[in-house]
C-alpha positions in Angstrom: -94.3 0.1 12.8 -93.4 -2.5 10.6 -94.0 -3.6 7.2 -96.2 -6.6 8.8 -98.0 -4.2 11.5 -99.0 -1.6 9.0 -100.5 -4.5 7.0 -102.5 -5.8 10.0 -103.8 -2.2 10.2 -104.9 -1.6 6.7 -106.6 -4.9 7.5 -108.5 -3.6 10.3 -109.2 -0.6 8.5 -110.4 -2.2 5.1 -113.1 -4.3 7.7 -114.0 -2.5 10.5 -112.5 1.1 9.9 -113.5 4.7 8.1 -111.6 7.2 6.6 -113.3 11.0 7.2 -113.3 14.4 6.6 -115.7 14.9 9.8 -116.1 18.0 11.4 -115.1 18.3 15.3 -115.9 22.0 16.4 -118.7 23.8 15.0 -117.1 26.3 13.2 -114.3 24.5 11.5 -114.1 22.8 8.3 -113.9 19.2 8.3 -110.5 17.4 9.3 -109.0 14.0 8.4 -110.5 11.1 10.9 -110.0 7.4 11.1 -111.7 5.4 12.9 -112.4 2.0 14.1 -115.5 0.7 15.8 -115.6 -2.8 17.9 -116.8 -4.9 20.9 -112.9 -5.8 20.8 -111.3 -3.4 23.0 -108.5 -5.6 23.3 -107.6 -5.0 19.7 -108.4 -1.6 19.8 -106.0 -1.6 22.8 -103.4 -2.9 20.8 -103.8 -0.4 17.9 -103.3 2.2 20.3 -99.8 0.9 21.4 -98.8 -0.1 18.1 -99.5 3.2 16.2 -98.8 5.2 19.6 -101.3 8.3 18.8 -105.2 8.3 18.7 -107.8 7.6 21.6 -110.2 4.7 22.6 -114.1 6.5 23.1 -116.2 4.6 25.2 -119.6 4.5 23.4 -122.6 4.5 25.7 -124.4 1.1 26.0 -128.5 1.8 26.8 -129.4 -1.6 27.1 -126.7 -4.2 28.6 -128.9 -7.2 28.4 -129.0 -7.0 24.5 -125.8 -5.1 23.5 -122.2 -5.9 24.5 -119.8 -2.5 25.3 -118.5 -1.0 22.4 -115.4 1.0 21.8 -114.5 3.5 19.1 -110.8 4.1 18.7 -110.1 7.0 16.3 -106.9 9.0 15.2 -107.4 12.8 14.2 -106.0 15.7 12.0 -101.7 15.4 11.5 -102.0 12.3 13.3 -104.6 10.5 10.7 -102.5 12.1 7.8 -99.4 10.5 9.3 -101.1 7.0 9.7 -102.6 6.9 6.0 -99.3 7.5 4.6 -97.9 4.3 6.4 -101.2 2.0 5.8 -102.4 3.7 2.0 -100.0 1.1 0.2 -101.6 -2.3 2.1 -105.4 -0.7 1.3 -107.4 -3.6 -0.6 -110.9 -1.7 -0.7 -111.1 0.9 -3.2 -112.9 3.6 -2.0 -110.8 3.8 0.8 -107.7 3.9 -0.9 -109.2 6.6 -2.7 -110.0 8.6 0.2 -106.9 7.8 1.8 -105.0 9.3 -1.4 -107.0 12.5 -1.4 -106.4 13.1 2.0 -102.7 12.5 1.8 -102.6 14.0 -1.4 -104.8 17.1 -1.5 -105.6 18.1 2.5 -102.7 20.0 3.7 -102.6 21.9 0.2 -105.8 23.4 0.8 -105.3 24.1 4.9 -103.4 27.1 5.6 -101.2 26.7 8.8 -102.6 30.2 10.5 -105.9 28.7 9.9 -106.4 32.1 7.2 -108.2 31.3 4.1 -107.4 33.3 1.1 -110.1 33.4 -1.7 -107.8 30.5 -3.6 -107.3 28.4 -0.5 -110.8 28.6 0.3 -111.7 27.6 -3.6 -109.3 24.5 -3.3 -110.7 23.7 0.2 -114.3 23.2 -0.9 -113.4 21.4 -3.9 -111.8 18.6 -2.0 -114.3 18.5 0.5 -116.8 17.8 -2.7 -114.9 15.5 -4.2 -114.0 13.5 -1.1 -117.9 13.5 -0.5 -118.6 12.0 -3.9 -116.5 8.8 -3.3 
């Protein structure tokens, strides 16, 4: 992506976007999300192509006559790490820099890569989770 595109995105982000710790299987702690919410698919379309990772969700639509379609597109676990790092730095809203920088910062050091918690790991893994829900 360049410089300009990465922009753009923080844009989107900053507006219409979230930054998560969200949990997606019952048993697992929760694991970096972003997200992006619109009527627009087009543009969510086009984040999809430009950042080349991440999914477009359907969301369901009960009553057509009052509510256009809407579409969630949304970028999980390695992938959302990978996309903060490139959009952090064009961030204008503060708590989502913050969250971004936690998450970039902080995640992978308390995630063990066999998924095997030791008493410390598990200590530091809570913590961030407590302090990411504070902001």
């Amino acid at each position: 992506m360049t410089d300009t595109e990465k922009a753009y995105i923080a844009g989107i982000i900053d507006g219409e976007g979230s930054i998560m710790l969200t949990r997606f299987h019952k048993n697992q702690f929760p694991s970096p999300c972003v997200s992006v919410a619109s009527t627009d698919k087009e543009l969510l379309l086009w984040l999809l192509k430009t950042i080349g990772k991440g999914r477009i969700i359907n969301k369901r639509n009960y009553n057509k006559m009052k509510h256009k379609d809407s579409y969630t597109y949304r970028v999980i676990y390695d992938d959302a790490i990978a996309l903060l790092r490139d959009v952090s730095p064009f961030l204008i809203i503060e708590s989502k820099k913050q969250r971004a920088k936690l998450i970039i910062d902080k995640y992978k050091g308390a995630t063990p890569r066999n998924g095997r918690y030791s008493n410390e790991i598990l200590k530091k893994k809570h913590a961030l989770i407590e302090e990411f829900m504070k902001l």
